[in-house]
C-alpha positions as CSV (number, residue, x, y, z in Angstrom):
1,X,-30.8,164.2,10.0
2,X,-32.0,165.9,13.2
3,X,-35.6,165.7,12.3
4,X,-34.8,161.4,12.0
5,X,-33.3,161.8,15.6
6,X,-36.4,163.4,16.9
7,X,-38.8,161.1,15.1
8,X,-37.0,158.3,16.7
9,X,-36.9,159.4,20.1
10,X,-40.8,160.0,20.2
11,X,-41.2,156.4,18.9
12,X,-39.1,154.6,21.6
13,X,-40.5,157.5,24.1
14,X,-44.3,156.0,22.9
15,X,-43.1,153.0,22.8
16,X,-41.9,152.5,26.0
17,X,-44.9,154.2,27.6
18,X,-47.2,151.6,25.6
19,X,-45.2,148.9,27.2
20,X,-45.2,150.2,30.7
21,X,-49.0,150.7,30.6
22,X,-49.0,147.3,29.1
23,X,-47.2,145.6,31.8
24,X,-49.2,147.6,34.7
25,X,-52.3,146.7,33.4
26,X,-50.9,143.1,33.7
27,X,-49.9,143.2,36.7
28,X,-53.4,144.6,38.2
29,X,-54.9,142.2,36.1
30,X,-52.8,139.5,38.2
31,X,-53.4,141.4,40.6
32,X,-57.3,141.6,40.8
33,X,-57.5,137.7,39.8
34,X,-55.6,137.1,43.3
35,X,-58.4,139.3,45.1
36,X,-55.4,141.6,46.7
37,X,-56.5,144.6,45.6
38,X,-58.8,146.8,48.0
39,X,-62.0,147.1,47.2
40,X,-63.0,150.8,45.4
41,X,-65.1,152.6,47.7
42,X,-66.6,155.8,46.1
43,X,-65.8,159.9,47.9
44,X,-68.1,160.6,50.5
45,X,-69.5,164.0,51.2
46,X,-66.8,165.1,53.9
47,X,-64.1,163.8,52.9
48,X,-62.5,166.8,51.3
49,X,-62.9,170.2,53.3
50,X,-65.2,173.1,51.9
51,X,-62.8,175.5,50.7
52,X,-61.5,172.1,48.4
53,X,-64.4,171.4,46.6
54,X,-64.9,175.5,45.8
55,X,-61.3,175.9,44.7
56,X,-62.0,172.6,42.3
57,X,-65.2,174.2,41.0
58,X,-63.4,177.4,40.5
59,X,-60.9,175.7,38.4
60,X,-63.2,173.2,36.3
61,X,-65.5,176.8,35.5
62,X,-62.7,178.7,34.9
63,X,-60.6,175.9,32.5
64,X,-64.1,175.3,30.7
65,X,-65.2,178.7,30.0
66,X,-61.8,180.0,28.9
67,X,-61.9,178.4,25.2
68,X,-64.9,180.1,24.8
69,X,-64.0,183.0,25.8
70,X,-61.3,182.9,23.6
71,X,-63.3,182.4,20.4
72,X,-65.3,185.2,21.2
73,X,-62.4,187.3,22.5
74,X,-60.6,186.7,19.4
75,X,-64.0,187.8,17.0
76,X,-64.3,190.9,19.3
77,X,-60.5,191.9,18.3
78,X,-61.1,191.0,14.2
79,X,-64.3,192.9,14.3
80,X,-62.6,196.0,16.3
81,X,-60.0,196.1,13.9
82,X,-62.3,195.6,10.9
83,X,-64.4,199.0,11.7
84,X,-61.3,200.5,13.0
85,X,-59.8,200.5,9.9
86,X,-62.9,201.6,7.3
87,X,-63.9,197.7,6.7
88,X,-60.8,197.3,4.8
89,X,-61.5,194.0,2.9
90,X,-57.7,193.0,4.0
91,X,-58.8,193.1,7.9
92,X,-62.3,191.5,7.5
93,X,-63.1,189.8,10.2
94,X,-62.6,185.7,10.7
95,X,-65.2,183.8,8.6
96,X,-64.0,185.9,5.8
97,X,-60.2,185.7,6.1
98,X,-58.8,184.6,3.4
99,X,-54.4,184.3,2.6
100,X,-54.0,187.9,2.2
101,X,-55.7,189.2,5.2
102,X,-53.7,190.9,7.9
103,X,-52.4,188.7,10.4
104,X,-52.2,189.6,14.2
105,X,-49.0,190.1,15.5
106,X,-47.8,188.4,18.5
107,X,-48.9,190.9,20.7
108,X,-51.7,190.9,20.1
109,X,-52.1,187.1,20.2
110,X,-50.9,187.4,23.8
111,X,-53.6,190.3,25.0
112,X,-56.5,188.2,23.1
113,X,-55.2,185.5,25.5
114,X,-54.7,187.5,28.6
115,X,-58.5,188.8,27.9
116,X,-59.5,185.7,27.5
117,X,-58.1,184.4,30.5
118,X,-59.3,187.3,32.6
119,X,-62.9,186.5,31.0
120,X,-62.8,182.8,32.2
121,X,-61.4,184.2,35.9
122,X,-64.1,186.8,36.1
123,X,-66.8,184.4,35.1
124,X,-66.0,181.9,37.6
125,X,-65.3,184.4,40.4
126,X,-69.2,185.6,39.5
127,X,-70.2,181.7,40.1
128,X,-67.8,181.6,43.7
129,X,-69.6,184.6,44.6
130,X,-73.0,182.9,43.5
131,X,-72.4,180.2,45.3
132,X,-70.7,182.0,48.5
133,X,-74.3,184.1,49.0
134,X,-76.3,181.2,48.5
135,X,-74.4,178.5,51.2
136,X,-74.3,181.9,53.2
137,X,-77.7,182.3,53.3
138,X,-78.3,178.5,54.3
């Protein structure tokens, strides 16, 4: 009965966010047919400061690398624990997993993720530091 109560909630929740995009659309729609909309204009190079458009690149390297890093983060930790424990067939790394293989515990979910994240922060500090010395030496 709970799970019906749920199910119904996200459908009026979608729902109703359908509609509103529905009727906003509309609106600019009516809107943009009236000519009272201002026109787009596109970012110029100074309008945001510096330090902005680093902390934005910082963020765009450091969200993009981290799935990455967490595939490879994760194949490091199957193939340490693989060796680790004599190439046990129940520990063989991912492509070979199978039902009975041994499952990571949450723990160690959490460091692969923490590693990972750490990985995706120390790659795009290298870049901020790239790009530092090189506008540094302009």
């Amino acid at each position: 009965m709970r799970r019906f109560f749920v199910l119904m909630l996200v459908c009026f929740a979608v729902t109703m966010t359908m509609a509103a995009q529905g009727t906003a659309s509309t609106t600019a729609s009516a809107a943009a047919a009236t000519g009272s909309l201002p026109d787009a204009k596109a970012y110029s190079a100074d309008e945001f400061p510096p330090w902005m458009n680093s902390t934005r690149r910082f963020e765009i390297i450091t969200l993009g690398v981290f799935p990455f890093a967490l595939f490879y983060t994760r194949a490091a930790f199957d193939l340490y624990r693989f060796v680790d424990n004599n190439f046990e067939g129940s520990y063989a790394p991912w492509p070979f997993k199978n039902e009975l293989s041994y499952k990571p515990t949450d723990d160690e979910q959490i460091r692969s993720l923490l590693v990972a994240g750490g990985l995706a922060v120390l790659f795009a500090s290298g870049d901020a530091l790239i790009q530092y010395l090189q506008n540094r030496n302009r």
